[in-house]
Each structure stands twice: as structure tokens, then as C-alpha cells.
N, C-alpha and C positions, 0 to 999 in steps of 0.2 A: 685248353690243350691237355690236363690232366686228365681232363672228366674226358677226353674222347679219349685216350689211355685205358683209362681204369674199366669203359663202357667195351673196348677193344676188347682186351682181357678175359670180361665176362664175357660175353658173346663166344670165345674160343673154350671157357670152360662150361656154357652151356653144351657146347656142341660136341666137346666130349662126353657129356653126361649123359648126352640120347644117345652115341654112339653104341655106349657101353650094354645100356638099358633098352630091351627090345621091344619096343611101342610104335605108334602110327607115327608120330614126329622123329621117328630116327633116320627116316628119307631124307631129314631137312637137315640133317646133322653137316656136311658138308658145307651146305650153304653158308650156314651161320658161322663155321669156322674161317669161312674166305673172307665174310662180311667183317669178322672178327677182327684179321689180320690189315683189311682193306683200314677198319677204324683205326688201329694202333699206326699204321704206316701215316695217315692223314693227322694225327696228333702229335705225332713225332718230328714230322716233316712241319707243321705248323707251330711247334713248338720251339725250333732249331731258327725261326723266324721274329723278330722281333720289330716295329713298329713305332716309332721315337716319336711324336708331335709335334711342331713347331713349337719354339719358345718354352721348350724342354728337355731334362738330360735324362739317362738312366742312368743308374746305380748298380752297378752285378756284383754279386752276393753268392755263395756258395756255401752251405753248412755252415752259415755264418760266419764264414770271411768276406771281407767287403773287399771289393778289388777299388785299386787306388784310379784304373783309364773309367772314365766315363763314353755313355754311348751319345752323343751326339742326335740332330732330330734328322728322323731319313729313318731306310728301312734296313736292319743289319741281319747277319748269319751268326749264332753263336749254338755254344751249347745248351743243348735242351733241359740239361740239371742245372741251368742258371737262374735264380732269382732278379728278375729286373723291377728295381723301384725308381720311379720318374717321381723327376723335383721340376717343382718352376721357376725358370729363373728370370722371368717376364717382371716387371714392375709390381708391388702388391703391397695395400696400403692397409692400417690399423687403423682404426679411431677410439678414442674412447672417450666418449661425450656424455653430459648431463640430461641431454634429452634422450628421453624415450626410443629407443630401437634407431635411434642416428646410428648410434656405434655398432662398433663389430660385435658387441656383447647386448643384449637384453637388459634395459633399464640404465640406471645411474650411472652412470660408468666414468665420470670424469675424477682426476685427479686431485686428492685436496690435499695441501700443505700449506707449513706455516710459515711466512714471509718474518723478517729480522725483527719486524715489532709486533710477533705474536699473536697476526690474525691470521686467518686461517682463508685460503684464497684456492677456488675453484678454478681449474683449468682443463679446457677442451682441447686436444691437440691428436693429429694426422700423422702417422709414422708411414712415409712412404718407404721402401728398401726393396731389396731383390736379393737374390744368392747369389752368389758366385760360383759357378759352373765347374772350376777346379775343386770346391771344398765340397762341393756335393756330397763325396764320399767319406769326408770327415763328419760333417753334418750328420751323416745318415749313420756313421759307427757311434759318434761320441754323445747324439742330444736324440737321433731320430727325428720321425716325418712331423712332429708336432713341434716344432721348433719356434712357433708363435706364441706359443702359452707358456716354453720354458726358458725361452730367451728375448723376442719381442718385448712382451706386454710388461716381466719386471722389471726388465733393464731398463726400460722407457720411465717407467714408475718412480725407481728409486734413483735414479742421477736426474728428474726433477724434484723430488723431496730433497736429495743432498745439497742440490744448485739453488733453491728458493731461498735458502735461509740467508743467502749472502744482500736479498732483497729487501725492502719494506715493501707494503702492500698498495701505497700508491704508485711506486716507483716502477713495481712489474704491470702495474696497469698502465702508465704512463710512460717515465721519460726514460726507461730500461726495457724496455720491453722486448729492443731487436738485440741487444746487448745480452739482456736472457736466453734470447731464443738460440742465438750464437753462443753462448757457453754449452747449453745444454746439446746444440748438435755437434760440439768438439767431446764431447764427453763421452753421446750414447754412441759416436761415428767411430772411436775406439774399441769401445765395447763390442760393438758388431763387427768390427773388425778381425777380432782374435777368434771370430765363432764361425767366422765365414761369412757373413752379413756385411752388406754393401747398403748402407743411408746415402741414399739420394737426396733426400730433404724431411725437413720436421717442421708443419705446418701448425703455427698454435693459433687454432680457431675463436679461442675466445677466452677472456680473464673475467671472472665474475668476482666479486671484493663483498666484504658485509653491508649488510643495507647501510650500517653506522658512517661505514667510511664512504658510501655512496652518496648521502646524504651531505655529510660535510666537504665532498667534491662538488657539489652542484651549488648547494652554496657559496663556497670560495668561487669559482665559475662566475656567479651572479655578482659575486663585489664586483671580481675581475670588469664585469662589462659595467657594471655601474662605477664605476672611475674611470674607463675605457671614455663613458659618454660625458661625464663630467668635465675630464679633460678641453673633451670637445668643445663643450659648450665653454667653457674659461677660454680655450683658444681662440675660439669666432670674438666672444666678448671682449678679449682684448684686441685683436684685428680691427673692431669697431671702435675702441676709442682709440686708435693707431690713425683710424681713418676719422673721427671726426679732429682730434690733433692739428694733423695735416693741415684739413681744411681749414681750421681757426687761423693756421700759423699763416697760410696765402692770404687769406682776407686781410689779418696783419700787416703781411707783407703789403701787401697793394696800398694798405692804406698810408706805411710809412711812406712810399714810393711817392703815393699825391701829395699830401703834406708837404715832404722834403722838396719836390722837383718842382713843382708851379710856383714862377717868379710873378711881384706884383705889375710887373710891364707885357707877362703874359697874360695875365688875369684880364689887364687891361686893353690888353689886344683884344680878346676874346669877347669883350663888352663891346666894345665895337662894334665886333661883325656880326650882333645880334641888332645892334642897334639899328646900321646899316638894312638888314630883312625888314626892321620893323617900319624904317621912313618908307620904303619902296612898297608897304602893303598900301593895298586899295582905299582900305581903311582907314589909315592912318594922315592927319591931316595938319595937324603944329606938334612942333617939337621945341621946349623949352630946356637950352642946357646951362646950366652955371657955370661959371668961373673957375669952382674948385675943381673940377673934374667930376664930378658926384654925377650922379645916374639922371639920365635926360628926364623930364617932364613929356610923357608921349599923351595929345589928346585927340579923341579922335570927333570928326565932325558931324558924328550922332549924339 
């Protein structure tokens, strides 16, 4: 809108200057003063018009006074001497990772500190946040449009170095880890607070710990399953002399049960009615019994 101003301008002081000056283009001197006046009216008029985006504010500025209303997204009427700076106040997330071009920055960019037993512990982590639409214009007097590099990225930084140290290094890898993560978004969600910044969430992508102590976790690990399987095998093994037990103690039982329960008048029943099959087989032909009771003499007449 300026440049159609300033191009206005010139075009009206060309066209004074063949006016004045008696040459073959001073015929055209009119023209270009109309064209002249036609450009400033069409920069002015487009200038007095402003254009907001969705899922963005403006900012109006005047000789560096910042006005405290913001413009909303839609299309507005103001003044033409106003400065409009648009902020986003859409979701918009940081990273700053160990791998290579992951993050928002080129190269290394993940966080190291040192855990309460002074190792030193690599963390990957995602700063989601947005602005907030009313501070916009505090934002934009007090820190400006960069507000990522001088409020994001060290506040994120340094209230994870302040918060690690309450950690050891297997602890924030393991059994603290959401307990971490929940200090540290009570911490930076303050911070961003007071600056106009609204934390929606703080995603920590990844704990990387020294080979040392990675080592001695995979090992612990390994005991862990080999007594896990130990157990095992002790529990089956005793199940199985649980159950051979049992079993002895029934065969026992049974055999107290015969011993005790069979009288000799049933024993001698029972002689009997074998005796009895054996006269009635086909086979069978004298039968010699004694006196005492004692067991028949069976012969047969083969």
C-alpha cells in the first residue's frame, strides 16, 4: 500500500516536471498526473483496509504505541498510518531432539542435565502452546514477534535442568518419569503464563541415560526374568511332589481300608463263591475238601 503511495507521488511530480519543461512528453504531462492521483487514491483506499486470517490477531502500532484492542480475523477499516502486526494463536509446537533435523533447530538439540546421582541424562521433548489473543499486544510491546527463542526455548530449558536434579537417572527413566513430566508442565505452565503463553501439553519423547547405566539396567532386567523363571520351575516342582504325595497317601489309604475292613468269615465267603465257578466248570471233575476248612483239592479228569 506504501509502494502504491510513494509510486502515486512520483508519477504527480513527474508530471509536473514536463509541465514546466517544454518537450514532446509534456502533452502526456496531464495524463500521468491523473494516473498519479488515481495510484495514491487506490493505496490509500487499500491501505485504510486490513485483512486478519483465520486463527490469527492483529496488533495496531502507531509511532510505536501499541494499542492494547486487537483486530480479530475478518476483514476491518482502520487507519492508513496504522501498523498491523498478526500473531498466531493457532496451536504451535517446539521440539528440540537429539536427532538430526527432528527438531525445530538443526542438529543436537536435545536437553542434557544432571539427574541427583550425577549422571548426565539426555532428553527429547515437544513444547506444544499457543498465545493468547488478549496478550498479543503485550507480547508484541514487551518480548516481540520472536518470542520462541526468548521465551519458549529457555524457559523450557532451564525448569527442566532445575526439576532433574530432584531425580536420579534411573528414576526419570523409569518409575518417575510421569511424575517428572507433571512437575515440569506445573512449572514451565506458570512461566508461560506471566508472558502470555498458554502450555497445552509437554510431550517428553524420549530419556536416553549413559551406556553405563543402560547396561546395568538390562542386566538387573535379566536377573529379574531369571528368578521370575526360577520361581517357576520351584513352583511346578513342588505341585509335582504335592501331587505325587496325594497319590501315595490314597494308595495308603486304600490299603489301610483292605487290611482293616476284610473279616475272616468274609474271606471265607469269598472262597466259596470261587470254589462254587470252579465245581460248575466243564473241566472240572473231583473235588477233595478237608475237615479243617483249608482250600479244596480241585482235579480235573484230564
Amino acid at each position: 500500500m506504501i509502494l502504491l503511495i510513494l509510486l502515486g507521488f512520483l508519477l504527480v511530480l513527474v508530471s509536473a516536471s514536463l509541465k514546466k519543461n517544454l518537450n514532446p512528453f509534456s502533452q502526456y504531462s496531464s495524463i500521468l498526473k491523473i494516473i498519479g492521483f488515481l495510484v495514491i487514491a487506490v493505496g490509500l483506499l487499500s491501505s485504510t483496509f486490513k485483512q486478519i486470517d483465520a486463527g490469527k490477531v492483529g496488533v495496531k502500532s502507531l509511532y510505536g504505541q501499541v494499542d492494547s484492542d486487537v483486530l480479530e480475523s475478518g476483514l476491518h477499516l482502520i487507519n492508513p498510518l496504522l501498523d498491523v502486526t498478526t500473531f498466531d494463536i493457532q496451536t504451535q509446537n517446539y521440539t528440540m531432539s537429539a536427532v538430526h533435523n527432528e527438531g525445530s533447530q538443526v542438529g543436537d538439540d536435545a536437553i542434557r542435565v544432571l539427574s541427583n546421582d550425577g549422571l548426565e541424562v539426555v532428553i527429547d521433548l515437544t513444547v506444544l502452546y499457543r498465545i493468547s489473543p488478549n496478550d498479543a499486544p503485550t507480547i508484541f510491546k514487551q518480548i516481540g514477534v520472536d518470542y520462541t527463542d526468548k521465551i519458549v526455548r529457555p524457559v523450557t530449558r532451564t525448569r527442566i535442568r532445575d526439576n532433574a536434579v530432584y531425580y536420579d537417572a534411573v528414576a526419570l527413566y523409569s518409575t518417575k518419569r510421569n511424575e517428572f513430566q507433571q512437575r515440569i508442565f506445573k512449572s514451565i505452565e506458570d512461566d508461560f503464563k506471566k508472558r502470555g503463553l498458554v502450555l497445552e501439553q509437554l510431550l517428553i519423547r524420549n530419556i536416553n541415560l549413559p551406556a553405563s547405566v543402560k547396561l546395568s539396567i538390562e542386566s538387573k532386567i535379566n536377573a529379574e526374568q531369571d528368578a521370575q523363571k526360577m520361581t517357576f520351575v520351584l513352583q511346578k516342582e513342588k505341585q509335582e511332589a504335592e501331587r505325587k504325595r496325594v497319590e501315595a497317601q490314597g494308595i495308603a489309604d486304600y490299603q489301610r481300608i483292605i487290611s482293616t475292613g476284610l473279616s475272616d468269615k468274609q474271606l471265607q465267603y469269598e472262597q466259596i463263591k470261587a470254589q462254587k465257578e470252579l465245581a460248575a466248570s466243564p473241566n472240572t471233575k473231583i473235588i477233595f475238601m478237608n475237615s479243617k476248612g483249608n482250600a479244596p483239592i480241585i482235579l480235573s479228569d484230564k
